[in-house]
DRENDO-1510 file (C-alpha; in Angstrom, 1 decimal, always signed):
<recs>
REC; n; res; u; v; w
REC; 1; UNK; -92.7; +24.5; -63.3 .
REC; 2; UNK; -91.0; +28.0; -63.6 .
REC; 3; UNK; -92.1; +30.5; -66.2 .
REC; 4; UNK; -88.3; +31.4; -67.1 .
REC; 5; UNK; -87.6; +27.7; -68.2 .
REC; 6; UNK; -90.8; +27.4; -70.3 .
REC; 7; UNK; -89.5; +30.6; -72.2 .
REC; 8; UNK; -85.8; +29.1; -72.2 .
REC; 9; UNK; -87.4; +26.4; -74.2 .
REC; 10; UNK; -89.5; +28.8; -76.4 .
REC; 11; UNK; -86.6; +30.8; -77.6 .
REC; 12; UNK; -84.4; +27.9; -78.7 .
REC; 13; UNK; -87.2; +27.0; -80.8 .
REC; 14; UNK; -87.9; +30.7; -81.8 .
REC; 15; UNK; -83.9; +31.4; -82.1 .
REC; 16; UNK; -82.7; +27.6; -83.5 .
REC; 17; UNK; -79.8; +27.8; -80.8 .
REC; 18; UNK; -79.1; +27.8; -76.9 .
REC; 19; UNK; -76.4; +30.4; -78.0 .
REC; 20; UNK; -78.7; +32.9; -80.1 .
REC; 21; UNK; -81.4; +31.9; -77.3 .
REC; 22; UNK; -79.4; +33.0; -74.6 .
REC; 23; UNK; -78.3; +36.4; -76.2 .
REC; 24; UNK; -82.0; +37.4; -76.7 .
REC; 25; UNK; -82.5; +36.6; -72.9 .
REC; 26; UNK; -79.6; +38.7; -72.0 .
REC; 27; UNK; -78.4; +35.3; -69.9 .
REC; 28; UNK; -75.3; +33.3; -70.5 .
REC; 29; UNK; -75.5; +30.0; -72.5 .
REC; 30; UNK; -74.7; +27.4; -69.5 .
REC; 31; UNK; -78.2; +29.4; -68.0 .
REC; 32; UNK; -79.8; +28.6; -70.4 .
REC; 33; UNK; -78.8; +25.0; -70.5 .
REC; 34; UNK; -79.9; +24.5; -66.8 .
REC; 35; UNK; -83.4; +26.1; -67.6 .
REC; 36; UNK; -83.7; +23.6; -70.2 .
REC; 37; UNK; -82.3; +20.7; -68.0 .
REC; 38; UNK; -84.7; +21.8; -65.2 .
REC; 39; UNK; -87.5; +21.8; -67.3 .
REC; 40; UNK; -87.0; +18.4; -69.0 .
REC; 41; UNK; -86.0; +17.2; -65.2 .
REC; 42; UNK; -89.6; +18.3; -64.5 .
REC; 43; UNK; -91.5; +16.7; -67.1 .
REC; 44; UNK; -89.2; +13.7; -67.0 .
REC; 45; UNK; -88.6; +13.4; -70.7 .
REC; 46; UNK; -86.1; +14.9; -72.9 .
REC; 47; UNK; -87.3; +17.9; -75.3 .
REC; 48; UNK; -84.2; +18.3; -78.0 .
REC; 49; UNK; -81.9; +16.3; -79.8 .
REC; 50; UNK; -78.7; +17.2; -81.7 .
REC; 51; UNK; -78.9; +16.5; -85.3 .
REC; 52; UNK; -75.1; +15.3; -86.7 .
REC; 53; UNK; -73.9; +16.7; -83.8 .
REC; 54; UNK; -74.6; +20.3; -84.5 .
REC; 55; UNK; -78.3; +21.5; -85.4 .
REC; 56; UNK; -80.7; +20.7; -83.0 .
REC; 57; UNK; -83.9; +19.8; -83.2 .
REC; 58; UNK; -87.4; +18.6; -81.0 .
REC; 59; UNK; -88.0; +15.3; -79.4 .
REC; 60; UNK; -91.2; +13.7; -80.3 .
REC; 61; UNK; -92.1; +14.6; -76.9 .
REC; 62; UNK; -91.2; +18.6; -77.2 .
REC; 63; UNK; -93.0; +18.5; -80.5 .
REC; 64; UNK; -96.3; +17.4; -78.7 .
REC; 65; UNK; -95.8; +20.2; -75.7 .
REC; 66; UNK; -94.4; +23.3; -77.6 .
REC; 67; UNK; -98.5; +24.2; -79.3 .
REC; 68; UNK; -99.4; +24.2; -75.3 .
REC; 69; UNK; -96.5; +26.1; -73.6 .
REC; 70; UNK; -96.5; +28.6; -77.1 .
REC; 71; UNK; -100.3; +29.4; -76.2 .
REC; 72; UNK; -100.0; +29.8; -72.5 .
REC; 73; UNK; -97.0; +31.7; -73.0 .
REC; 74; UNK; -98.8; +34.2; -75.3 .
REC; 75; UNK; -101.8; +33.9; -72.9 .
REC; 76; UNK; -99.4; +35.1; -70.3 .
REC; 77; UNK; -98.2; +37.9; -72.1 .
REC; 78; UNK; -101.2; +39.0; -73.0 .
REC; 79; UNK; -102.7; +39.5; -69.6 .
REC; 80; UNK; -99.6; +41.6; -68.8 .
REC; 81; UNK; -100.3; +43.8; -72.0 .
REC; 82; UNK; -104.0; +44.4; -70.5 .
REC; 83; UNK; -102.4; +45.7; -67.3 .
REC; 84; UNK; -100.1; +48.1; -69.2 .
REC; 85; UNK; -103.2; +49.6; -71.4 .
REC; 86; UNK; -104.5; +51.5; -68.5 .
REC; 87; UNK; -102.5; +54.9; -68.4 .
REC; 88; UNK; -104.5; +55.9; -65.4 .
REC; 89; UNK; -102.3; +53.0; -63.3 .
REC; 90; UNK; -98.7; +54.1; -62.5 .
REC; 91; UNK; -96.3; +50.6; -62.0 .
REC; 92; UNK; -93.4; +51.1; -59.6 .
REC; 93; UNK; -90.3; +49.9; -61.2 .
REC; 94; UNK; -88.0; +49.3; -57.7 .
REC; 95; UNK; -84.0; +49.8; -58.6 .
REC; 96; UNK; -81.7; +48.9; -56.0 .
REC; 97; UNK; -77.6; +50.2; -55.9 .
REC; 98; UNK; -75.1; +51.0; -54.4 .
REC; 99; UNK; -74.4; +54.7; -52.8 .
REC; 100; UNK; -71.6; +55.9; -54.9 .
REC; 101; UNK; -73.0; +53.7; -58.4 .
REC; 102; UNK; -75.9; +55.5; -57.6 .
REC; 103; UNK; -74.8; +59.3; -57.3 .
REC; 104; UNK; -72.9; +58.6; -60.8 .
REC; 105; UNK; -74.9; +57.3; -62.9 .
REC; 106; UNK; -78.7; +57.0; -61.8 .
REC; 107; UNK; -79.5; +60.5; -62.4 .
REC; 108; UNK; -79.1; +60.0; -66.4 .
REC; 109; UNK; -80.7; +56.5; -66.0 .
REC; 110; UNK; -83.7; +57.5; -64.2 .
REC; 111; UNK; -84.1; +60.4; -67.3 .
REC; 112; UNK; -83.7; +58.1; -69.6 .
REC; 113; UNK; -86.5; +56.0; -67.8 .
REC; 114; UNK; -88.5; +58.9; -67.0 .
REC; 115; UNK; -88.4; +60.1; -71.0 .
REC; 116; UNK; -89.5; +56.5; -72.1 .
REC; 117; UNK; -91.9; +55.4; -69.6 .
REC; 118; UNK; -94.1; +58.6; -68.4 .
REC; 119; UNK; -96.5; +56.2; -66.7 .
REC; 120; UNK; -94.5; +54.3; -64.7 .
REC; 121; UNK; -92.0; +55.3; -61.4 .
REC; 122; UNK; -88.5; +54.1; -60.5 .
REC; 123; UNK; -88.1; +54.6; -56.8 .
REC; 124; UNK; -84.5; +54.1; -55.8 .
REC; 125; UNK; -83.3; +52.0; -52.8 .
REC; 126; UNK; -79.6; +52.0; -51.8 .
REC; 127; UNK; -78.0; +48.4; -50.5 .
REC; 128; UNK; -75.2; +46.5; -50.9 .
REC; 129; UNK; -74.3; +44.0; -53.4 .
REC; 130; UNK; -75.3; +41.4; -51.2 .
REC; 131; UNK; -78.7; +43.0; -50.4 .
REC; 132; UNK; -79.5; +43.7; -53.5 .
REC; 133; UNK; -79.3; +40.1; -55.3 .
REC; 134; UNK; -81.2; +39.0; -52.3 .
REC; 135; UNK; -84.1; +41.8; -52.8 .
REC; 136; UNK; -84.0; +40.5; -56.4 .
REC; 137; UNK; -84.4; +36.8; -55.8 .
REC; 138; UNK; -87.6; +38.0; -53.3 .
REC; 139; UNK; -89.5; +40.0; -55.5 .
REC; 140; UNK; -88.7; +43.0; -53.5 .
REC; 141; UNK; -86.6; +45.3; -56.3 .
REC; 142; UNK; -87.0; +44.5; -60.1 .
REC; 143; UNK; -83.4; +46.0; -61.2 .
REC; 144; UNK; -80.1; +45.8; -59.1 .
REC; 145; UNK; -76.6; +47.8; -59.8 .
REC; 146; UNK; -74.2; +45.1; -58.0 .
REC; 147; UNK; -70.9; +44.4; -58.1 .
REC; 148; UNK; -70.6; +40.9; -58.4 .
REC; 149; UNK; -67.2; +38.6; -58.6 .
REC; 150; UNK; -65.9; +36.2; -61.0 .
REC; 151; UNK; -66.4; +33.1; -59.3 .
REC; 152; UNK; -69.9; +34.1; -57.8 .
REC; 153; UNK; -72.7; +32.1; -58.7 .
REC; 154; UNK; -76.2; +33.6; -59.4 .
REC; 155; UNK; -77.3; +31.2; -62.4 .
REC; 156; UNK; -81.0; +31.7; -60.8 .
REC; 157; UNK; -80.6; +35.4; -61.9 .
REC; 158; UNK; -81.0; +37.3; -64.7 .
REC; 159; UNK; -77.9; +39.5; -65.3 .
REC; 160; UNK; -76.1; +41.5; -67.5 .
REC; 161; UNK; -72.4; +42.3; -67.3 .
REC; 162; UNK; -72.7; +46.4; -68.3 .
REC; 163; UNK; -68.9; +47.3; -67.6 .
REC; 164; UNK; -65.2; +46.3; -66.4 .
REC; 165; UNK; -64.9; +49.2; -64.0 .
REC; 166; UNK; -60.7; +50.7; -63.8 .
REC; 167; UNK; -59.6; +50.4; -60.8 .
REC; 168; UNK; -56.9; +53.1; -60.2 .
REC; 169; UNK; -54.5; +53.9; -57.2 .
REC; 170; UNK; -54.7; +57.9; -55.8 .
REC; 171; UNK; -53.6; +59.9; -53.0 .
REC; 172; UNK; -52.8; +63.7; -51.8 .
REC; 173; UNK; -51.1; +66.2; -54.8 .
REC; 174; UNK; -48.3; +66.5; -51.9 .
REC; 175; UNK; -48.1; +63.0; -51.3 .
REC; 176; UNK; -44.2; +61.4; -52.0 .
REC; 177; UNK; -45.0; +58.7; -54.1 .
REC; 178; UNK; -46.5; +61.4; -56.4 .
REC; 179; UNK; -42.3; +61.9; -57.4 .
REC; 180; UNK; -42.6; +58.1; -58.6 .
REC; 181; UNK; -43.3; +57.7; -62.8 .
REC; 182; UNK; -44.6; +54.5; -62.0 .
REC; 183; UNK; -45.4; +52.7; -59.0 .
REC; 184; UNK; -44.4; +49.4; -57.9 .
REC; 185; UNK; -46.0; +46.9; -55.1 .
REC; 186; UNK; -43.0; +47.2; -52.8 .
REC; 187; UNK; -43.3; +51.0; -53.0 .
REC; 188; UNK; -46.2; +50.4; -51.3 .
REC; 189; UNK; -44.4; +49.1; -48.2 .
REC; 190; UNK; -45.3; +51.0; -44.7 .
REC; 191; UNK; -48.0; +52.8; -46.6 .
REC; 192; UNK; -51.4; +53.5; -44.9 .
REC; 193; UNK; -54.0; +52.1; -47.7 .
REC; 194; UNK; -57.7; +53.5; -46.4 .
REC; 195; UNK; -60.3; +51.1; -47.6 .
REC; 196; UNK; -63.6; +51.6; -48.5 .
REC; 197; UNK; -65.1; +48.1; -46.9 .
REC; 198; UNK; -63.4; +45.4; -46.6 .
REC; 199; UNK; -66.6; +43.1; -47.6 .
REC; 200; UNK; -66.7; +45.4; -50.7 .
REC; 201; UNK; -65.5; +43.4; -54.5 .
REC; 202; UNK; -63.2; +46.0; -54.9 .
REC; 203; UNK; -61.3; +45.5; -51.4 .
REC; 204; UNK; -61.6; +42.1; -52.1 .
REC; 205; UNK; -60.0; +42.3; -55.8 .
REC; 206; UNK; -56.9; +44.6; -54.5 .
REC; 207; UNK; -56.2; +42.6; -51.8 .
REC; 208; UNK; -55.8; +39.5; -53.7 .
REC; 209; UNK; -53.8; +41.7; -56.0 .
REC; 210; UNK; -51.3; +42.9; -53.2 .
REC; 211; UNK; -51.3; +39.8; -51.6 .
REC; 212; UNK; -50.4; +38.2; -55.5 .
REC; 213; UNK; -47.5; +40.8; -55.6 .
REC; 214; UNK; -45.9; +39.9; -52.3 .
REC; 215; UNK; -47.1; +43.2; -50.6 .
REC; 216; UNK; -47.4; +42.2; -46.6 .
REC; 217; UNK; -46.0; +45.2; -44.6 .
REC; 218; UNK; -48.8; +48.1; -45.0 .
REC; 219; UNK; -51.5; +49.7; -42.7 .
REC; 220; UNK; -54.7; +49.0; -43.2 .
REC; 221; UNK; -57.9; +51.0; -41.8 .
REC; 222; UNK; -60.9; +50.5; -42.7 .
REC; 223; UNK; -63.8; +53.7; -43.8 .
REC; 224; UNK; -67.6; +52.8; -44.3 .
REC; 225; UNK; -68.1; +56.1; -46.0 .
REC; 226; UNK; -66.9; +57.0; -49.5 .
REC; 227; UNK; -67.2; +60.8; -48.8 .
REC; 228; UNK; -64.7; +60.1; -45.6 .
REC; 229; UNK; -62.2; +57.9; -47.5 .
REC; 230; UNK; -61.7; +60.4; -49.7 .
REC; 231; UNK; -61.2; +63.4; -47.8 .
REC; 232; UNK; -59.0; +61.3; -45.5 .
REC; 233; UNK; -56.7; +61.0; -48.9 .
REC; 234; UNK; -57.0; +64.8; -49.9 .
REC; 235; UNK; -55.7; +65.3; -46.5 .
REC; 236; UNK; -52.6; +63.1; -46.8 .
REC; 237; UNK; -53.4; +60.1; -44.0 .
REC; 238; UNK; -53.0; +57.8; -46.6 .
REC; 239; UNK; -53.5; +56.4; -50.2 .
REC; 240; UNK; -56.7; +54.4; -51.6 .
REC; 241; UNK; -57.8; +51.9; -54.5 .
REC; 242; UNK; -60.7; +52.7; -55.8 .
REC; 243; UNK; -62.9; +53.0; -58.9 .
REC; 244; UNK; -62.4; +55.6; -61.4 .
REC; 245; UNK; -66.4; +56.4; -61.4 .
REC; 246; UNK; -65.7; +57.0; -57.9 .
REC; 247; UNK; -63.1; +59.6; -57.9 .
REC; 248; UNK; -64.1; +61.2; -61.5 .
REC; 249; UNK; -64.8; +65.0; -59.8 .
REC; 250; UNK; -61.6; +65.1; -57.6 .
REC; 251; UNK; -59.3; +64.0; -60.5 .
REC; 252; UNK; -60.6; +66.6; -62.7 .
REC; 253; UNK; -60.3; +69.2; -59.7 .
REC; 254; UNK; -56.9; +67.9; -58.7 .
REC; 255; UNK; -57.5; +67.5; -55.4 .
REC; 256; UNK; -56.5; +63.4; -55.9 .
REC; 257; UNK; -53.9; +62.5; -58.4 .
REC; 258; UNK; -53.7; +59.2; -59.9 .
REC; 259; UNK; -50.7; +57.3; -60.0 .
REC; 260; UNK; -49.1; +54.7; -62.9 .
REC; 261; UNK; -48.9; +52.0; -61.9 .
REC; 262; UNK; -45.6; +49.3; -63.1 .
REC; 263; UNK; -48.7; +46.4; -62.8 .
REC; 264; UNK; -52.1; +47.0; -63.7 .
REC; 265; UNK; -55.0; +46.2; -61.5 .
REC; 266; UNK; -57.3; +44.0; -62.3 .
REC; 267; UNK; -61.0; +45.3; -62.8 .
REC; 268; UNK; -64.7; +45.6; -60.7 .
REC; 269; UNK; -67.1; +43.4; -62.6 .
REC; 270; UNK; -70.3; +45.4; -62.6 .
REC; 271; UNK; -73.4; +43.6; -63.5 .
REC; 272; UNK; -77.6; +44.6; -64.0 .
REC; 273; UNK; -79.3; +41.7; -62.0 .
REC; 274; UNK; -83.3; +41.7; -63.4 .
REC; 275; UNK; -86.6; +40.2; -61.8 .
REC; 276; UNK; -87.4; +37.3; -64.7 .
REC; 277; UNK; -90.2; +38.8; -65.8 .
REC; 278; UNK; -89.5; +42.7; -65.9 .
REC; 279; UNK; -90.3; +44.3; -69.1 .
REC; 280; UNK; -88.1; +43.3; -71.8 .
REC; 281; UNK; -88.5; +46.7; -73.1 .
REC; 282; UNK; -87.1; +48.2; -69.7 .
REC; 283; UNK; -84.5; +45.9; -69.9 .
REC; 284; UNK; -83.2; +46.5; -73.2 .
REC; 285; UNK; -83.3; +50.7; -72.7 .
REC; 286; UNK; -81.5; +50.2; -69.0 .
REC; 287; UNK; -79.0; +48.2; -70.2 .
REC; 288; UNK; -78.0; +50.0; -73.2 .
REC; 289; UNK; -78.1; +53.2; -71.2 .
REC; 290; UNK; -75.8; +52.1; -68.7 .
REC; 291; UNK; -73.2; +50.8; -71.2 .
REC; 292; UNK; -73.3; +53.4; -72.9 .
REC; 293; UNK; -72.6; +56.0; -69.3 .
REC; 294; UNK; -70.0; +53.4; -68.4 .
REC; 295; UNK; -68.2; +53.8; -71.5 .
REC; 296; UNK; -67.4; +57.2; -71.4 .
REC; 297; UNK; -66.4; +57.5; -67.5 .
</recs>
């Protein structure tokens, strides 16, 4: 029996609603549903009932177990509190991300951490998306940066959606599509287009989108070093998609410009992945810090 579907079960009762349930969990509603499912699959009984179709309500048979899973809950939550009362113990928080998320934005989250919790440290670990929602679900990192897609399913994980990252097309000050007020697919045709990775979401996204738009005759090469990729574009060998976090500095220098683009391009998901039982108040203060660095890039 999982901790995370016992506290599923709490908060609907606590909340009244899956929906308002899952919002204070920071999960998404069909999560929330499966915690429940899994933990009435597990007790082989059913725990709520829909009242005219609408409210809900406890079974006879959740009435008689919500006084025992309420206590050992609290029980629970009480021996972590002990833990925490003893300033003399440092906890190591462990955040996982990815090298260029990482060099924008962890330096004002790990402030942020440092200014709220004195007595605890964040080390840092750099992975890959795919790394880092498997250090997760192991118990080796507690918070993960990742850039997860669409039709990816991590229902097992905790996550937050912090941002819709802009995806923007750049290249050399010098470079001839630079004459273009807007940019079209087929402009595109014979181009060199220098990605990043091409396991990487983003690849992955403009891909799709070129491929969507009929775009078939470019070069492709392939760099597994942001740093590189983007000098390779300063220096006119070709053109790149990438995030606007990414290329923030060298816009504002104008050593990359970026060009307009006739079809937009669709977006990075970008997501906070949490260990289920990480403090709540960490969460809250992480997440609300990185939505709030996210909106102004």
């Amino acid at each position: 029996m999982e901790l995370k579907n016992i506290e599923a079960f709490l908060m609907v009762i606590n909340k009244g609603s899956f929906s308002a349930a899952a919002d204070a969990l920071y999960i998404s509603q069909p999560t929330i549903s499966i915690r429940i499912q899994q933990l009435e699959q597990h007790l082989n009984t059913t725990l709520f009932e829909r009242e005219n179709g609408k409210k809900i309500a406890l079974t006879q048979a959740g009435e008689k177990i919500y006084p025992y899973f309420q206590e050992a809950f609290q029980l629970i939550q009480k021996g972590q509190e002990i833990l925490k009362e003893n300033p003399m113990e440092r906890e190591k928080i462990k955040i996982s991300c990815p090298n260029h998320m990482g060099v924008e934005i962890m330096p004002e989250v790990l402030k942020v951490l440092y200014d709220c919790f004195p007595n605890f440290e964040f080390p840092v670990k750099i992975s890959v998306t795919e790394q880092i929602i498997q250090e997760i679900r192991l118990g080796e990192a507690d918070i993960g940066f990742a850039y997860i897609q669409p039709e990816k399913s991590c229902e097992d994980l905790s996550m937050v959606k912090i941002a819709n990252e802009q995806n923007i097309l750049v290249c050399a000050p010098d470079h001839r599509l630079t004459k273009l007020d807007k940019v079209s697919p087929s402009d595109l045709e014979n181009e060199r287009i220098i990605v990043y990775n091409r396991e990487f979401v983003t690849t992955k996204i403009i891909e799709q989108f070129l491929e969507k738009n009929r775009l078939k005759e470019y070069k492709q090469v392939e760099i597994s070093n942001v740093g590189w990729l983007k000098m390779m574009v300063r220096k006119g060998l070709g053109i790149a998609f990438l995030q606007n976090i990414i290329v923030q500095e060298e816009l504002q220098s104008g050593k990359l410009i970026k060009l307009d683009l006739r079809k937009s391009l669709p977006p990075t998901p970008i997501y906070l992945i949490f260990r289920t039982d990480l403090h709540q108040e960490i969460k809250d203060i992480i997440i609300k810090t990185s939505k709030r660095i996210f909106s102004r890039l």
